[in-house]
C-alpha positions in Angstrom: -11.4 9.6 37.6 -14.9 8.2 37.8 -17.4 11.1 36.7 -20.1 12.0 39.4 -23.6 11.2 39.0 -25.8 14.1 40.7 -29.9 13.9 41.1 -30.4 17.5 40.8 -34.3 18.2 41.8 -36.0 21.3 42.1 -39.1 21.6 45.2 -42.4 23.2 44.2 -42.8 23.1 40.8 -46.7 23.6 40.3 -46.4 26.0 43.1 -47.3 29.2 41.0 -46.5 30.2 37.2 -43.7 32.6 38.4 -41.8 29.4 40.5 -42.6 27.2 37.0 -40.5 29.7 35.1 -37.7 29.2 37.3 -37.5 25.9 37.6 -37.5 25.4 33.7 -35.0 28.2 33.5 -32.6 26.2 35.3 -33.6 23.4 33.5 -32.4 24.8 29.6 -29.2 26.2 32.0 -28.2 22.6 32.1 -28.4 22.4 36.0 -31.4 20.5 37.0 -32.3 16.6 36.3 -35.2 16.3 38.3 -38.1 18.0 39.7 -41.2 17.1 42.0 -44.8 18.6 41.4 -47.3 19.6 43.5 -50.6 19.0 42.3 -52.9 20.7 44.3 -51.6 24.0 43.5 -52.5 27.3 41.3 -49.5 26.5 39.5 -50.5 22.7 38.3 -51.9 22.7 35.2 -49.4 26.0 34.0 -46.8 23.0 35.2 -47.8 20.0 33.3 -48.4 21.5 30.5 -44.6 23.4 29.6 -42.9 19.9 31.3 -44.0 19.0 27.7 -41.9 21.0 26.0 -38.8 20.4 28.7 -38.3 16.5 27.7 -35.7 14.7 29.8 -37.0 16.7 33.2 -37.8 13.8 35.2 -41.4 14.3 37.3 -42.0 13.3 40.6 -44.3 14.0 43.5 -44.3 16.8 45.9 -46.5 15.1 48.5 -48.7 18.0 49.8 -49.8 17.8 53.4 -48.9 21.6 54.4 -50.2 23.8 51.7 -53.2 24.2 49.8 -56.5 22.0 50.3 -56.5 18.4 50.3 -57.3 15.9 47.2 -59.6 13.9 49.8 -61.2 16.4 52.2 -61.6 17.4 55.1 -60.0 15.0 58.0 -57.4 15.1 61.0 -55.1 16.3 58.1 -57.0 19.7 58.0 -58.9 22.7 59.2 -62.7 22.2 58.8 -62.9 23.6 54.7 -60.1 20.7 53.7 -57.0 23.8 53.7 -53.6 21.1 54.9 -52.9 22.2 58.4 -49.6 24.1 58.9 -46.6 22.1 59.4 -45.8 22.5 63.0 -49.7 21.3 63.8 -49.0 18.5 61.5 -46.1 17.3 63.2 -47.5 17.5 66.4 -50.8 16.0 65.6 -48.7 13.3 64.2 -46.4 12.5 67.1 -49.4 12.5 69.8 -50.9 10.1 67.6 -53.9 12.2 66.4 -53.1 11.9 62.7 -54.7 8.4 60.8 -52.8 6.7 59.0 -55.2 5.6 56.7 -56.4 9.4 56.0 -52.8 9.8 55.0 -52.4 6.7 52.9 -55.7 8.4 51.0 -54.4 11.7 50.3 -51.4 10.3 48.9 -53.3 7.7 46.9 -55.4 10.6 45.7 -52.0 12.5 44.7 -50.6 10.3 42.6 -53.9 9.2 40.7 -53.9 13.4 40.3 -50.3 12.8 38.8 -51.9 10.1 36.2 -54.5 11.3 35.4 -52.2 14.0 34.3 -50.7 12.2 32.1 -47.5 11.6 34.5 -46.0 8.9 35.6 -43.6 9.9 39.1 -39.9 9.2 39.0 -40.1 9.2 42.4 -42.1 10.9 45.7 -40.7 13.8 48.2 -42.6 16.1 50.1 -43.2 20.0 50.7 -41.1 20.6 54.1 -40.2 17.0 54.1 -43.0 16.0 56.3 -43.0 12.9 54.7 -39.5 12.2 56.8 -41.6 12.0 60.2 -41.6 8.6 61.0 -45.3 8.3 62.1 -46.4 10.0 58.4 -43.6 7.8 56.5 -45.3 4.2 58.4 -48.8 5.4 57.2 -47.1 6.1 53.5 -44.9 3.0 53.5 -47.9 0.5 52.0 -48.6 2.9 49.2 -44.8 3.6 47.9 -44.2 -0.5 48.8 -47.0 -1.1 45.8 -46.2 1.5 43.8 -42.5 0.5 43.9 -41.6 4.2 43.7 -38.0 5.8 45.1 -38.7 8.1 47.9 -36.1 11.2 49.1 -34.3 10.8 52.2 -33.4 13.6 54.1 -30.4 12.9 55.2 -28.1 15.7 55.6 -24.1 14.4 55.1 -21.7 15.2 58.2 -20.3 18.2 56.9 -23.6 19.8 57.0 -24.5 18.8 60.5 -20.2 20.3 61.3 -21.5 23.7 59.6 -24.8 24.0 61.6 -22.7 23.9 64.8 -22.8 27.9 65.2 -26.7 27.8 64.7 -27.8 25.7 67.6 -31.6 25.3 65.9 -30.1 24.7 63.2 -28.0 21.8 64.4 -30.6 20.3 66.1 -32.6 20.2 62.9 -29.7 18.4 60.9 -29.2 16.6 64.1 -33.9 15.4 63.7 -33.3 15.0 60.0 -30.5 12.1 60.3 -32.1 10.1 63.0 -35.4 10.3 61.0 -34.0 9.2 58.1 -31.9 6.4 60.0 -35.5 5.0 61.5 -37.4 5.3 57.7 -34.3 3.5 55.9 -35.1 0.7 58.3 -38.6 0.3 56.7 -38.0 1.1 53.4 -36.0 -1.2 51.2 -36.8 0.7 48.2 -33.9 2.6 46.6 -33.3 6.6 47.9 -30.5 9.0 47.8 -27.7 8.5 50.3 -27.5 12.4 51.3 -28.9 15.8 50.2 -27.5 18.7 49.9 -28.8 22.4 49.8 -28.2 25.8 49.8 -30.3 25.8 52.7 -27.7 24.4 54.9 -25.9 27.3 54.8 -25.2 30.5 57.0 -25.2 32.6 53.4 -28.5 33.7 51.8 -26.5 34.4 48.4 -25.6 35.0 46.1 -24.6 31.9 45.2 -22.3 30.2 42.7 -20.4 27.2 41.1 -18.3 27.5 44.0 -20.9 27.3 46.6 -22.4 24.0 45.2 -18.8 22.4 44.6 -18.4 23.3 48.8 -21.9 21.5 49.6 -20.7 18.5 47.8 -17.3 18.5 49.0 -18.6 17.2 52.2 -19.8 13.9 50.5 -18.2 11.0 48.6 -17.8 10.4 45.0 -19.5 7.2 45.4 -22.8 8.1 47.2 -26.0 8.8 45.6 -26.1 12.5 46.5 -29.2 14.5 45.7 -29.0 18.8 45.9 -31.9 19.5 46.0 -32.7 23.4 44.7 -35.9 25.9 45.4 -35.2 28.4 42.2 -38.3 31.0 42.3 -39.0 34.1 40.5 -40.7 36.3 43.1 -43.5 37.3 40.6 -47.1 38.6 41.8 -48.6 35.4 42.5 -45.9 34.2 44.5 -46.7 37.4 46.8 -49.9 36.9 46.2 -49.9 33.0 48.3 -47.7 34.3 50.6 -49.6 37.8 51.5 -50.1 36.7 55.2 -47.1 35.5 56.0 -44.3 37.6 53.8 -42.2 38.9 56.8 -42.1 35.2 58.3 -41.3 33.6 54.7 -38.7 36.4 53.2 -35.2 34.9 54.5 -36.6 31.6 52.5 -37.9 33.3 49.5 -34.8 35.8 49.0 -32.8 32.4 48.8 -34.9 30.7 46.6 -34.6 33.8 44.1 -30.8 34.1 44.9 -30.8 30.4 43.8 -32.4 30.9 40.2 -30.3 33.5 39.5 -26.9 31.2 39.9 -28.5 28.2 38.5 -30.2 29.3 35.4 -26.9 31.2 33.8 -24.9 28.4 32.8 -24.1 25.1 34.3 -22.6 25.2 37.0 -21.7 21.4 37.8 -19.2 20.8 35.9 -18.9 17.6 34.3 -21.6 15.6 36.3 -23.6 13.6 34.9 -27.3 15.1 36.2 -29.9 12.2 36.6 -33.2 11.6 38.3 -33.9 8.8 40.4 -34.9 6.1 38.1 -31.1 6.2 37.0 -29.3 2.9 38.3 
């Protein structure tokens, strides 16, 4: 039997020291391939500098445009002092047409010269909350990835995940968003992506979690897909709490996954005999 190749990618990293931690916990635990960074974040520089001692971690960019202030000001991206607009505003903005395409183009230019001049070259570009998947933003990103030649996430949940939303009717009709949004962006991007993603996310459970529970997320896809999991492990540590201080009650269910997620991945692999790559693997 053919062994399965896995992109295994952790969100966030750069968030805060505490989330670093994590994320390079489940690294050394053998489960992780692949991260993204943010690099407008208090967790940045903390970031960067341990990836050095983590070779073999491929590096990509979390495309900010929800949290934290902006690499290129203010604009129709954000408030009035340059913070990113929340996501719900973005989106919005974005589909009535009041978001420009070239301020976006800028702040993600702006991102990845960050990335370089880091000393980091991206293995590929995602984005926090997966705004990037709104068709509107993903046009105004297009020319930048197109000459960068850089992979980009899809989010593209498989049809077992959309089958186990069915009881959460939100839910649904988020899995339901997220596949004809990534149906309209494939159509524009010829670059190479995943085929589906997987996550912990998708499911009813808030942990704890297990071998078992990953082997059931990719049990709903095919051996011969490019499947990404992607995986949020944090370590709820006083900076964490501290970003978060406004918004704790709304943000828990997330965070209390996230932990429950970096305490089954950074124990011991848990995927068996995959082969774990990031997404300049052919």
């Amino acid at each position: 039997m053919q062994r399965r190749t896995l992109t295994v990618n952790a969100d966030d990293l750069g968030l805060s020291p505490s989330v670093n931690t994590a994320i390079f916990d489940v690294f050394r635990a053998g489960n992780l391939s692949s991260a993204t960074l943010m690099v407008n974040m208090p967790g940045t520089a903390d970031a960067v500098l341990r990836a050095k001692d983590h070779p073999g971690l491929g590096i990509g960019l979390h495309f900010c445009l929800t949290e934290g202030r902006a690499l290129t000001g203010p604009s129709a991206l954000t408030g009035p002092d340059g913070t990113f607009l929340d996501r719900p505003t973005l989106v919005k903005r974005a589909f009535q047409g009041r978001v420009s395409a070239a301020a976006v183009r800028r702040e993600l230019e702006a991102q990845l010269d960050r990335m370089a001049g880091l000393g980091l070259r991206p293995t590929h570009v995602d984005s926090h909350q997966h705004v990037h998947m709104v068709p509107r933003l993903f046009q105004a990103m297009l020319p930048v990835l197109r000459e960068a030649g850089l992979p980009v996430r899809m989010v593209d949940p498989p049809g077992s995940a959309v089958r186990l939303a069915l009881g959460r009717p939100r839910k649904a009709l988020k899995q339901w968003v997220n596949q004809r949004f990534a149906a309209i962006d494939r159509a524009r991007f010829s670059g190479r992506t995943n085929d589906v993603l997987v996550s912990i996310h998708d499911l009813d459970e808030a942990g704890p979690y297990d071998a078992a529970t990953y082997a059931g997320l990719l049990a709903g896809t095919r051996a011969d897909q490019r499947v990404e999991v992607m995986v949020h492990p944090y370590i709820l540590g006083d900076d964490v709490l501290a970003l978060y201080a406004d918004q704790l009650d709304r943000k828990r269910p997330f965070l209390q996954r996230c932990q429950a997620e970096h305490a089954a991945l950074s124990q011991g692999p848990v995927f068996g005999e995959a082969r774990l790559v990031d997404f300049t693997a052919p």
